[in-house]
C-alpha positions, -999 to +999 in steps of 0.1 A: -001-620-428+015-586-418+026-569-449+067-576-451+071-541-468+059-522-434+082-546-412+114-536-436+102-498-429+098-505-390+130-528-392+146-496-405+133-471-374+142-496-350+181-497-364+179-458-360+166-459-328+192-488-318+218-467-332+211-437-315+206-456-283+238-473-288+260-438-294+253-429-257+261-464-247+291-468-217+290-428-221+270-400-194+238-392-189+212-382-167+200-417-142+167-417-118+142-441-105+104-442-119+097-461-088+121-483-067+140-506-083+130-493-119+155-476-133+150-449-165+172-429-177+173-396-207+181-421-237+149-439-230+131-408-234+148-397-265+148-431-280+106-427-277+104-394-288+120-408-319+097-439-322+069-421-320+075-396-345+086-422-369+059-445-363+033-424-361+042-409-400+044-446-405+006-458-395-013-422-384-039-441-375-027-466-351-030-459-314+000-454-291+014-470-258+052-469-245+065-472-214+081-439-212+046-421-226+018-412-205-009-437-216-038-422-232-070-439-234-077-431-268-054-461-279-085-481-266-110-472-295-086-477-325-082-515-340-042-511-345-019-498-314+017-495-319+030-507-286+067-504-277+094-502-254+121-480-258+154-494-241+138-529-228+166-539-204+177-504-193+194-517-163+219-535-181+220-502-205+231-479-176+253-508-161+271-514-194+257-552-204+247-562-234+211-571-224+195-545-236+169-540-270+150-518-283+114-537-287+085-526-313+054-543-321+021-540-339-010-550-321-044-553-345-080-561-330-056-573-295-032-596-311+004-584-321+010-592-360+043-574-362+073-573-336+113-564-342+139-568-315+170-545-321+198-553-296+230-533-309+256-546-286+243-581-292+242-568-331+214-591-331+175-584-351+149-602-341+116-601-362+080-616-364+051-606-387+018-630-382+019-657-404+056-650-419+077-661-393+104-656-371+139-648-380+175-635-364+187-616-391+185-636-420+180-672-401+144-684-396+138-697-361+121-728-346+118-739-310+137-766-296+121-799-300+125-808-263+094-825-250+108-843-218+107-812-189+134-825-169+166-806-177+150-782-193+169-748-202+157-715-186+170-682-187+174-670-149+203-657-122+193-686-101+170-716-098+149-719-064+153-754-048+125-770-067+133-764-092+172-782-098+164-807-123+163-773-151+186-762-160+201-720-159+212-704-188+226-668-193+196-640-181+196-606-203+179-582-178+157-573-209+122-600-207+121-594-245+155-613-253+149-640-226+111-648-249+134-645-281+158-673-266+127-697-267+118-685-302+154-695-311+159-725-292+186-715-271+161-721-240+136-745-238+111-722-215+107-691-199+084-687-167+074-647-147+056-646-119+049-613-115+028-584-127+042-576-163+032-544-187+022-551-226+050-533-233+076-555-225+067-585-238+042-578-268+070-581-296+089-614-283+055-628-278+048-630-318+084-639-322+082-667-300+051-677-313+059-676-350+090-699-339+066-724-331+062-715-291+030-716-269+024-689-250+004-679-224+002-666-187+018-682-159-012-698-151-021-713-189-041-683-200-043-667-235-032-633-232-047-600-251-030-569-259-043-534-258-063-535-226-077-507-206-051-519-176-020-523-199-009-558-179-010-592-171-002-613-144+033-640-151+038-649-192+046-684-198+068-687-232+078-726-240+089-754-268+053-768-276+062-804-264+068-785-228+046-759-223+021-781-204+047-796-180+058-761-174+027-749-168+018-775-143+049-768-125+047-730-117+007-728-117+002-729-081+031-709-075+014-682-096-022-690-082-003-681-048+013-651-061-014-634-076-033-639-044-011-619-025-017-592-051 
């Protein structure tokens, strides 16, 4: 179990880095593209600047890797990696939305055993430690107890043909509170096929687990953090009495996707 005094402390630097994030919010500031259709912008930057200093005094030992830091292979020799995500969402950031968080976790020996979700506008905390639970604030989350897949809930904009006996829920842009839905039951699964970074994902992941979740890849795979190639293909986040059923669903989808990779 992840001592609970260190996630108060990183509890307490994700709030400031929330805070500061959410003092520039609606306001101006400097916009560009990392690559098409991946939008950063200078709070991102700042926000890391701040995470790292803070949790680096924090843990001097642990490793480092951020989406808006160079990756440095070093990270790969040391047993504890802080990895984060400084704005996870940043699209709905610059657009105004609340769908936004600022996303932490802990990764020892490749599995995450502490993860906090601060989403300001939400004023919504999200926290994990391995072995302690999940919570939202002060409430201690479960999955829901759905186990037939038919009509199951989903965060996404809009469900292919297929796929119309689910059913769509409200999609935050940020992956991180879409995973924390599942951990708190207010979706039943969550299903990427794509190529996805450690990053955005490695915090929900233990909260979703620690709520009782299964997760894997889209194909059914166990996933590992702090890997030389920082990604992994599609994450699969569902009620236990689901996961299966959605597994069998999108596999072949995913299979086909990666192929074209």
């Amino acid at each position: 179990m992840a001592d609970t005094a260190l996630l108060d402390r990183v509890r307490h630097i994700a709030a400031e880095a929330a805070a500061m994030a959410y003092a520039r919010f609606g306001g101006s500031y400097a916009t560009w593209e990392k690559a098409p259709g991946n939008p950063v912008c200078e709070i991102d930057l700042a926000v890391d600047r701040l995470l790292r200093e803070r949790l680096e005094a924090l843990l001097p030992d642990a490793g480092w890797l951020s989406e808006e830091t160079a990756d440095d292979a070093i990270r790969l020799a040391r047993r504890r990696v802080w990895i984060v995500d400084p704005i996870d969402g940043t699209r709905d950031f610059i657009r105004g939305r609340d769908g936004w968080a600022v996303s932490i976790a802990l990764v020892e020996d490749g599995h995450p055993v502490l993860g906090v979700l601060d989403a300001p506008v939400r004023r919504e905390v999200w926290s994990a430690s391995a072995g302690g639970g999940a919570w939202r604030g002060d409430r201690r989350l479960t999955t829901s107890d759905r186990t037939n897949f038919v009509g199951s809930r989903t965060p996404v904009d809009v469900l292919p043909a297929r796929d119309r006996d689910l059913l769509a829920v409200a999609k935050p842009n940020s992956i991180a509170l879409r995973m924390a839905m599942v951990a708190s039951g207010d979706a039943d699964f969550l299903a990427t096929l794509r190529w996805g970074n450690e990053w955005d994902v490695a915090a929900s992941i233990l909260i979703a687990r620690e709520a009782g979740a299964v997760v894997t890849d889209a194909i059914g795979r166990k996933l590992r953090f702090n890997q030389p190639r920082p990604q992994f293909f599609g994450v699969m986040a569902a009620a236990p009495g689901i996961h299966a059923a959605a597994v069998e669903r999108v596999r072949s989808r995913a299979i086909v996707a990666l192929g074209k990779r």
